[in-house]
Every structure is written in structure tokens, then in C-alpha cells.
C-alpha positions as CSV (number, residue, x, y, z in Angstrom):
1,X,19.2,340.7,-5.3
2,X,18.2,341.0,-1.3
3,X,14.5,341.1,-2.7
4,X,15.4,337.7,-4.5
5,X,17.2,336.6,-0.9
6,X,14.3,337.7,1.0
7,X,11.6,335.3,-0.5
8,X,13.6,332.7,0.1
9,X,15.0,333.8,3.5
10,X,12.8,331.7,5.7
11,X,12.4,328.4,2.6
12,X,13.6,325.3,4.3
13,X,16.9,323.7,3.4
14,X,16.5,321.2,0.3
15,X,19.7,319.0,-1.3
16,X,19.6,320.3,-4.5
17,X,16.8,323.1,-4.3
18,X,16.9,325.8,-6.3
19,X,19.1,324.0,-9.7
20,X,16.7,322.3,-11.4
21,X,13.9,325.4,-11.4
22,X,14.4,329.0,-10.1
23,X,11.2,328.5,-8.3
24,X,11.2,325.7,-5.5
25,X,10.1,324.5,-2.4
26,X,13.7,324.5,-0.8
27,X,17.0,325.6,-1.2
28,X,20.9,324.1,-0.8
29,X,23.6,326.4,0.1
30,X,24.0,327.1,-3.6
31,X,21.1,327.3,-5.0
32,X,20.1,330.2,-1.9
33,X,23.0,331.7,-3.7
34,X,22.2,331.3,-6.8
35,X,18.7,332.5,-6.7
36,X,19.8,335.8,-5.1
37,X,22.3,336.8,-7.6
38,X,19.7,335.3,-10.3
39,X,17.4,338.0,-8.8
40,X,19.8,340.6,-8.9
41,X,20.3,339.9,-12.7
42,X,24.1,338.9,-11.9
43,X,23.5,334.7,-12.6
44,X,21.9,333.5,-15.4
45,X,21.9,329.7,-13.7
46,X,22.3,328.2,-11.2
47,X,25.9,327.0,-9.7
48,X,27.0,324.6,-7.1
49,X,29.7,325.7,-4.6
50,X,32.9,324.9,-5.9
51,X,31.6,326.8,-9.0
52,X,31.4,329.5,-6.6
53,X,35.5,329.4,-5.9
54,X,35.8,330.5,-9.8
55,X,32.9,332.9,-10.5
56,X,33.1,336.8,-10.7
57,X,36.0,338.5,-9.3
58,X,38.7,336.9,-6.7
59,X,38.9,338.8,-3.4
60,X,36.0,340.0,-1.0
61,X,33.8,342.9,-3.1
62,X,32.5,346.8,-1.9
63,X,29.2,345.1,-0.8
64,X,28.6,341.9,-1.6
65,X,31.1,338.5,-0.9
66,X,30.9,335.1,-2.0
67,X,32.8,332.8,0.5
68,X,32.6,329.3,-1.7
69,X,34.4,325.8,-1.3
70,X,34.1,322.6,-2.7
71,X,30.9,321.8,0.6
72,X,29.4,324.9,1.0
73,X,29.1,328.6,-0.3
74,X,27.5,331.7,1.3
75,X,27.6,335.3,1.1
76,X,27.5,338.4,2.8
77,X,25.5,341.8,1.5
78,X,26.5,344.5,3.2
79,X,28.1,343.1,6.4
80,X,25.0,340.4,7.0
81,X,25.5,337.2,6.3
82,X,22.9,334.9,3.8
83,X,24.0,331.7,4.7
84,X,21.8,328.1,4.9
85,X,23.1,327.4,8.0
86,X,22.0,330.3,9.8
87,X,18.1,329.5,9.4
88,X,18.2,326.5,11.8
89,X,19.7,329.1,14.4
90,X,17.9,332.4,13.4
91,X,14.9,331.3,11.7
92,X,15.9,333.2,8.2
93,X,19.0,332.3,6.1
94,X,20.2,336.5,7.5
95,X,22.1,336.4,10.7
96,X,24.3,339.5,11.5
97,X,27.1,336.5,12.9
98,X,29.5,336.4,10.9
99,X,31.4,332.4,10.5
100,X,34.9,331.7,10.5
101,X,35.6,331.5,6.4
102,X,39.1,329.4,6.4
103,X,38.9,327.2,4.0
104,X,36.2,329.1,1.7
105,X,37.9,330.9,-1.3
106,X,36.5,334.3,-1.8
107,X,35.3,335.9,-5.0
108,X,32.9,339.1,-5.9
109,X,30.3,340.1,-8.5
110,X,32.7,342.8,-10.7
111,X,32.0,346.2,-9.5
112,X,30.2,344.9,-6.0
């Protein structure tokens, strides 16, 4: 999964990216996640945020966290964050800062 993440770290930010092929020349906020946990084998397509509210297990997980709501979704792997809005700041869709989640309902992949 932060293989997956990592080629597409540094893609530029494209409204519906990533849900019509796995493959793209940009990604939205959901289709960043979706391609992640595609590469981790945990999605078998895509999702767009609110989907995110529903999917996996409710509550934040061991090591990975989806933080979703009906505008936006992002995660965080092992304390960092993979998040769209951190690439105009950081360069890369990582950023050790974490964001305030109220408002974002919080789900896991089972067993993660």
C-alpha cells in the first residue's frame, strides 16, 4: 500500500483522477485513497469519500486510518498523513502534520 501511495505521492491533484482507470495522470482526494489501498490489495475499486464513512471497520485502526466525509477523505499510515491537500504545502501528498478531523467519520481496513 505505501509503495502504491508513493508513485502517486508527488501526481498533481485531478477532480476525478484515479476512478475511471487505476493508472492516471492525477488524483482527487479519493481516488489517492483508493489507489493506495488498491495497491495494498485491500480495494478492488475505486470509492469516493462519503463511501469512505462506510467502508472497512468503524473506529481509527493499529496502523492505518481513514478519516472520510461527504468533501473529502484522507488517511494516515503509521502516524503520517497521505492527504491531497498536503502536496500544495509539502510537495508530496505525506506530511507528518496532522489536520483537525471534526467532521470526518473514521473507519479502518479489518485487522490494520
Amino acid at each position: 500500500m505505501v509503495r502504491a501511495a508513493n508513485r502517486i505521492q508527488s501526481k498533481p491533484y485531478k477532480y476525478g483522477g484515479g476512478h475511471g482507470r487505476w493508472n492516471d495522470s492525477g488524483y482527487d482526494c479519493s481516488g489517492s485513497v483508493s489507489y493506495a489501498l488498491h495497491g495494498g490489495g485491500l480495494l478492488d475499486s475505486a470509492l469516493v469519500s462519503g463511501d469512505f464513512a462506510r467502508w472497512g471497520s468503524p473506529g481509527p485502526g493499529s496502523w492505518i486510518s481513514i478519516y472520510a466525509n461527504g468533501g473529502h477523505v484522507y488517511m494516515v499510515v503509521a502516524g503520517v498523513r497521505f492527504d491531497t491537500s498536503a502536496r500544495s504545502q509539502t510537495g508530496s501528498r505525506w506530511t507528518m502534520e496532522q489536520r483537525d478531523s471534526a467532521g470526518f467519520t473514521v473507519t479502518h481496513p479489518k485487522g490494520l
